[in-house]
C-alpha positions as CSV (number, residue, x, y, z in Angstrom):
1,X,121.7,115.6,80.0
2,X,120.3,115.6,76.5
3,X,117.5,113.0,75.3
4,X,120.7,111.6,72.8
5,X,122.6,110.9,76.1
6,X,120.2,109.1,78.3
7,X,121.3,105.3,78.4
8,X,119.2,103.0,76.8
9,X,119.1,100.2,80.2
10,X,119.1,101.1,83.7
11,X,118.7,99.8,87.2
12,X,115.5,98.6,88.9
13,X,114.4,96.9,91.7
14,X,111.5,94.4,91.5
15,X,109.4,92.1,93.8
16,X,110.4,88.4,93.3
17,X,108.2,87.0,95.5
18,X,106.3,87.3,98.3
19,X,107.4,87.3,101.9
20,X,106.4,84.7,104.5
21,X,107.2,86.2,107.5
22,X,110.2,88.4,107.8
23,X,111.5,89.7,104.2
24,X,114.8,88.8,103.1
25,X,116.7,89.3,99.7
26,X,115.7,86.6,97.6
27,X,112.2,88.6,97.7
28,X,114.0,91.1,95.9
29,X,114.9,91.4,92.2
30,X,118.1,93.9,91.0
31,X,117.4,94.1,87.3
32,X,118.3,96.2,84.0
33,X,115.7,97.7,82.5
34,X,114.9,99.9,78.9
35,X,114.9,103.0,79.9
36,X,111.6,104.3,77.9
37,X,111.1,107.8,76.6
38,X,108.8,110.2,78.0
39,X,105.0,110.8,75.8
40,X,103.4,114.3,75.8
41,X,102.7,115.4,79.1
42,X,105.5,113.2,80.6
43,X,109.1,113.8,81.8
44,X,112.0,111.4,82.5
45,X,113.2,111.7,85.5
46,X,116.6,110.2,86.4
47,X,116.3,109.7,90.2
48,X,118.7,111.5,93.1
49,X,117.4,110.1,96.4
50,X,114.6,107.8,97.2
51,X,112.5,106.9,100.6
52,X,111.8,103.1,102.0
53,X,109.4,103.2,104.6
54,X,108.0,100.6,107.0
55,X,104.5,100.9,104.9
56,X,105.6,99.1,102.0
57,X,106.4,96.3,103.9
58,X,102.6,96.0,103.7
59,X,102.6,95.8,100.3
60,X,104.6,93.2,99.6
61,X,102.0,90.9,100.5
62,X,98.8,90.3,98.1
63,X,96.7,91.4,101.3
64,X,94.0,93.8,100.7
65,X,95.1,97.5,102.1
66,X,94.4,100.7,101.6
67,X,97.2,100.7,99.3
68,X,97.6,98.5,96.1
69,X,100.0,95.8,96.9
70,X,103.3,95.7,94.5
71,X,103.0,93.3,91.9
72,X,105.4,90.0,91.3
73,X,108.1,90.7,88.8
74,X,107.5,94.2,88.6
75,X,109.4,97.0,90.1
76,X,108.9,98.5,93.2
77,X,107.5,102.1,93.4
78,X,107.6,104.8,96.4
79,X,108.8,108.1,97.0
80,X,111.8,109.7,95.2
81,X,113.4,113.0,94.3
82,X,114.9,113.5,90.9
83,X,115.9,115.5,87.9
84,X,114.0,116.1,85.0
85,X,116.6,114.4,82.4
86,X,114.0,115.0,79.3
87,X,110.6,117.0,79.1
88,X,107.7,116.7,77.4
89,X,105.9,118.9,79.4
90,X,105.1,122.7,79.3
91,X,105.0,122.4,83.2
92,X,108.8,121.6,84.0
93,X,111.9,121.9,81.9
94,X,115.2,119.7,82.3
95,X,117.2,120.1,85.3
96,X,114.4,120.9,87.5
97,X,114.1,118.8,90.7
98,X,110.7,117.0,91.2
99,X,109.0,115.0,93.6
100,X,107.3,111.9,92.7
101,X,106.2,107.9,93.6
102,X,108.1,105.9,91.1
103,X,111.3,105.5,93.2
104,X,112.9,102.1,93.7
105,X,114.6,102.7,89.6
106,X,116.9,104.6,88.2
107,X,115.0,106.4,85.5
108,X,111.7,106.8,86.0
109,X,108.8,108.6,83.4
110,X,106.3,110.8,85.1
111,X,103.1,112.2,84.2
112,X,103.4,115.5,84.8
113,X,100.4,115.4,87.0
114,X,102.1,113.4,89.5
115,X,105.0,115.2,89.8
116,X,105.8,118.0,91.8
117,X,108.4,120.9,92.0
118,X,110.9,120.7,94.3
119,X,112.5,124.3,95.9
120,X,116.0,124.8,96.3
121,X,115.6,125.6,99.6
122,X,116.5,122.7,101.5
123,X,118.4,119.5,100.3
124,X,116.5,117.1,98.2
125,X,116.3,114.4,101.1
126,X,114.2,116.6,103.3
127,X,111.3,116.7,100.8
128,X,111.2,112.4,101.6
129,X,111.6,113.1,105.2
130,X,110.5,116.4,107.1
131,X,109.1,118.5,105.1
132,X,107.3,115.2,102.8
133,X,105.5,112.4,103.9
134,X,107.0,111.3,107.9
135,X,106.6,114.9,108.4
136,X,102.9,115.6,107.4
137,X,102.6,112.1,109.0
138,X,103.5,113.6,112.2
139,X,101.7,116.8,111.9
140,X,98.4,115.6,111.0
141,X,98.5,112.5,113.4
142,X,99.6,114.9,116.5
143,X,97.9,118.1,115.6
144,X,94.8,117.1,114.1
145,X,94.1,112.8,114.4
146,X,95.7,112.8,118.8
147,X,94.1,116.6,119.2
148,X,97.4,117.4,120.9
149,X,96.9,120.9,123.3
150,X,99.9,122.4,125.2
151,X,100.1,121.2,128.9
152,X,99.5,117.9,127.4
153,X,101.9,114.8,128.1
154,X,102.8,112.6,125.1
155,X,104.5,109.2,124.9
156,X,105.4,108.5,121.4
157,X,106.8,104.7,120.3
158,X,109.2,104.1,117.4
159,X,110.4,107.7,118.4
160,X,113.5,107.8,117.1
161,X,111.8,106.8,113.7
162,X,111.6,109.1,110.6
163,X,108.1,110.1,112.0
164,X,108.3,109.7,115.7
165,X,111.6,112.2,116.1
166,X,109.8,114.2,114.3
167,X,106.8,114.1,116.5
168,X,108.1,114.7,119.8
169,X,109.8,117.4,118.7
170,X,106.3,118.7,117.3
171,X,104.7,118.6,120.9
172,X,107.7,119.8,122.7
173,X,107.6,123.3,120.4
174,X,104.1,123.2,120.8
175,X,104.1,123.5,124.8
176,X,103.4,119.5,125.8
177,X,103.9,119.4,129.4
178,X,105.8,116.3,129.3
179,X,107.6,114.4,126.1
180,X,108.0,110.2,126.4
181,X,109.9,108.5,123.8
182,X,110.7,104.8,123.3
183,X,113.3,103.4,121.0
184,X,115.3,100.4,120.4
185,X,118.5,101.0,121.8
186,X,120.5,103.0,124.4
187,X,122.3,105.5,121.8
188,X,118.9,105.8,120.3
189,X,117.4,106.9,124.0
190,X,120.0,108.8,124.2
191,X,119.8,110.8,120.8
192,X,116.2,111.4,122.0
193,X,117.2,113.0,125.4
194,X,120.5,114.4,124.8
195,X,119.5,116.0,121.3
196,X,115.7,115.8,120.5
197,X,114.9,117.5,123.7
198,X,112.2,114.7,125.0
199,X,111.7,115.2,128.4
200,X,112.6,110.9,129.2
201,X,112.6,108.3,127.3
202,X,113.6,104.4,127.2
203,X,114.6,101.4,125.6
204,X,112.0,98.9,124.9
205,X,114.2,96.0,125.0
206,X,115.3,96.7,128.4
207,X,112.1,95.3,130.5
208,X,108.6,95.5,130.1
209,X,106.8,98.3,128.5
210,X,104.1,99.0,130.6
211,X,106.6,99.0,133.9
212,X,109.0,101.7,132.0
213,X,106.3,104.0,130.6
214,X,104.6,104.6,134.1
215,X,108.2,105.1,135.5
216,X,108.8,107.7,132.9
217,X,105.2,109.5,133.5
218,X,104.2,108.7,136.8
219,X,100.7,111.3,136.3
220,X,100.0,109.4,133.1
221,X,99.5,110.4,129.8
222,X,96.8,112.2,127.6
223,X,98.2,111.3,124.1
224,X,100.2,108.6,122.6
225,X,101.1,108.2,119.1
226,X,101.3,104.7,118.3
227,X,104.3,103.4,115.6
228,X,104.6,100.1,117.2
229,X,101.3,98.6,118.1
230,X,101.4,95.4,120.4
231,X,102.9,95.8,123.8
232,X,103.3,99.5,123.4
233,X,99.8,100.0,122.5
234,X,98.6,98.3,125.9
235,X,100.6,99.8,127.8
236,X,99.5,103.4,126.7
237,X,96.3,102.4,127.3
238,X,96.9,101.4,131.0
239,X,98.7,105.0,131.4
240,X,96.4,107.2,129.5
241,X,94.4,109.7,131.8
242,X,90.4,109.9,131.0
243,X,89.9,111.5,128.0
244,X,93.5,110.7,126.5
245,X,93.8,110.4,122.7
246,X,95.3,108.1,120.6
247,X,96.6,108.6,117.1
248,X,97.6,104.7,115.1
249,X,99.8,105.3,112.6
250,X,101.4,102.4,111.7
251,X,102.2,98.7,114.1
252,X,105.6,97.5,113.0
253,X,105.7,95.2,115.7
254,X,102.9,93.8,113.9
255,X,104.2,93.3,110.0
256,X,106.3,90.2,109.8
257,X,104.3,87.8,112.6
258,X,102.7,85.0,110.6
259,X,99.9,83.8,113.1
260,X,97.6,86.8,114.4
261,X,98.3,88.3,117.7
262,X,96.1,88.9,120.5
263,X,95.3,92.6,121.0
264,X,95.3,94.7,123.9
265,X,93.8,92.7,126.8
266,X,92.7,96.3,128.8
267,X,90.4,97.6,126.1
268,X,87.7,97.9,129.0
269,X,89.6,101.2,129.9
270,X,88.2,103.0,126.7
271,X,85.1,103.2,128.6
272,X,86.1,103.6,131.7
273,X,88.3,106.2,130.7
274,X,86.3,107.4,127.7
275,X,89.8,107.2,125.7
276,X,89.5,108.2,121.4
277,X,91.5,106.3,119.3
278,X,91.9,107.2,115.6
279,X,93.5,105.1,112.7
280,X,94.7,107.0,109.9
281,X,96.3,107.3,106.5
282,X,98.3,110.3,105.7
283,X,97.5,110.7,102.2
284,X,93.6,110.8,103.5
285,X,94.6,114.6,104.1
286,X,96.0,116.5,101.5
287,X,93.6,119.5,102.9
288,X,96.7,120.2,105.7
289,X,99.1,119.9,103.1
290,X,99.7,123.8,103.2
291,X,98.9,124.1,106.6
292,X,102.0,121.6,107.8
293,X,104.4,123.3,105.2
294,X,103.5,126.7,106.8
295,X,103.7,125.2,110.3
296,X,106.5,122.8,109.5
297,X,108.9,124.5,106.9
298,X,110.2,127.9,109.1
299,X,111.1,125.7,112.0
300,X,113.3,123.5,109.8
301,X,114.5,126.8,108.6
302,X,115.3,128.0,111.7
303,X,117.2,125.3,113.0
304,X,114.3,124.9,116.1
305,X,113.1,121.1,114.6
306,X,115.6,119.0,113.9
307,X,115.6,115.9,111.4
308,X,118.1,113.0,110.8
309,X,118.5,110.8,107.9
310,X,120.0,107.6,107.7
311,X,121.6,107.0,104.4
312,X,123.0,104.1,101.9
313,X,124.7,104.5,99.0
314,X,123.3,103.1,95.3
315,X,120.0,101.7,94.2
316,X,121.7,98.3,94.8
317,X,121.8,98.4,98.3
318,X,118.1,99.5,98.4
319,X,116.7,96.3,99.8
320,X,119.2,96.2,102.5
321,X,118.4,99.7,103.1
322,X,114.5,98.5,103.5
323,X,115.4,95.5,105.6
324,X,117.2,97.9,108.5
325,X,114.1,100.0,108.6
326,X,112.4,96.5,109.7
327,X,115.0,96.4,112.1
328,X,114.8,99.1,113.3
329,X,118.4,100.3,112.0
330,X,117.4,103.8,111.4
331,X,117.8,107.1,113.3
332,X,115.2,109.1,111.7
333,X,114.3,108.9,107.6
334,X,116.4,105.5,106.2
335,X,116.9,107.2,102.5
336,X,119.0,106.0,99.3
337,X,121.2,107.8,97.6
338,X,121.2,106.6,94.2
């Protein structure tokens, strides 16, 4: 595509307001937009595929997080995957696939600093789901946050997520003794079993969490890596052997109640356990970044870790596509095709 063909409006996706509760789509704004051209050390990019993760529901509020919220009126940003439409950069030329954070648009102009070269190795998607950010998410959480060792047993929530599938799998290759998933529904359990290779897992909705999980690993557990927080979270605790580790990545139970929520009420087993429980942001370490992709990238390659992607067609349907990763709609990466 030459500079003379790029349109001059196109498609973005803004916040209109500000969630109370569970979002809906009069939070969102679908809008045309001038598409600008790209300064020195910029590129346009016009964008292929883009992720929506449970995070941003976080930033739709004005709350104070370790990320800045999105802003009122303006368009929505996150992770995308797109070609290089014009360049005026030394480090990529058109056509050239790149990586970036302004997703949630059509056309988006980069600084060449925050873009990144995609390969041609693997479809565009995977660089949004298993080999990008769930991926590393899972890695660094199991590997380095939980301390995973083989002949450990691992219970993982929101496991047929865009980062839990991927975790299971992790430990499983890895030489866990024992792999515990829970998911949402019984085609999701059974995705996890039947094709994931976890060892047992079950369906949240079917009766309390604590009673299911010590069915499933009646000698407890020494790791869990917690997607869900709440009820899942005190129930790990109950199971966890002494010295079990616990990785928090992210408490989607948690994102759309209104009124604080009481936390675990067994918290007196971290001493009597002497349990380790670690909070933490993936983009905290970019110093593993190589080390996942070695670890990560050959068993993709190989066929021996699998990954599933959820997808739905044109920027429009973005917000919808964000909604069903609230609910939970997913089996593994939710990711637009635009």
């Amino acid at each position: 595509m030459s500079d003379s063909s790029v349109p001059s409006t196109g498609v973005e996706i803004r916040l209109a307001s500000r969630p109370q509760g569970w979002p809906t789509h009069d939070n969102f704004e679908i809008a045309e937009a001038p598409v600008a051209r790209p300064g020195s050390g910029q590129v346009l990019v016009r964008n292929k595929v883009m992720s929506v993760d449970p995070y941003m529901r976080g930033r739709m509020s004005a709350a104070k997080s370790y990320v800045a919220p999105f802003e009122v009126g303006e368009p929505m940003d996150g992770g995308a995957v797109g070609e290089v439409v014009v360049s005026n950069s030394e480090q990529f030329t058109t056509g050239q696939l790149v990586l970036h954070s302004l997703g949630w648009r059509e056309y988006a102009v980069v600084n060449e600093s925050q873009a990144t070269a995609v390969p041609d190795e693997a479809p565009p998607s995977t660089y949004l789901s298993v080999l990008g950010m769930p991926g590393m998410t899972a890695y660094v959480g199991l590997m380095d946050k939980a301390e995973f060792q083989a002949g450990d047993t691992v219970f993982v929530s929101g496991a047929a997520g865009a980062v839990g599938s991927i975790v299971g799998q992790l430990a499983k290759l890895n030489g866990a003794k024992r792999v515990i998933g829970s998911a949402g529904s019984a085609e999701k359990v059974r995705h996890l079993t039947e094709e994931l290779g976890f060892d047992a897992a079950f369906n949240y909705k079917d009766g309390p969490v604590a009673e299911q999980l010590r069915t499933a690993a009646p000698d407890g557990i020494d790791v869990y890596f917690d997607n869900v927080g709440g009820d899942h979270l005190e129930a790990a605790i109950a199971a966890m052997n002494d010295f079990g580790r616990i990785a928090a990545c992210g408490a989607i139970s948690q994102y759309n109640v209104t009124e604080a929520q009481p936390g675990p009420r067994n918290m007196a087993h971290f001493v009597t356990k002497r349990l380790t429980m670690r909070g933490f942001i993936v983009n905290d370490n970019g110093h593993l970044k190589r080390e996942f992709f070695e670890h990560v990238a050959p068993l993709v390659r190989e066929g021996k870790l699998r990954y599933e992607e959820t997808t739905v067609d044109g920027l429009r349907n973005a917000p919808e596509a964000f909604l069903g990763v609230l609910r939970g709609d997913n089996t593994g990466k939710m990711i637009v095709n635009i």
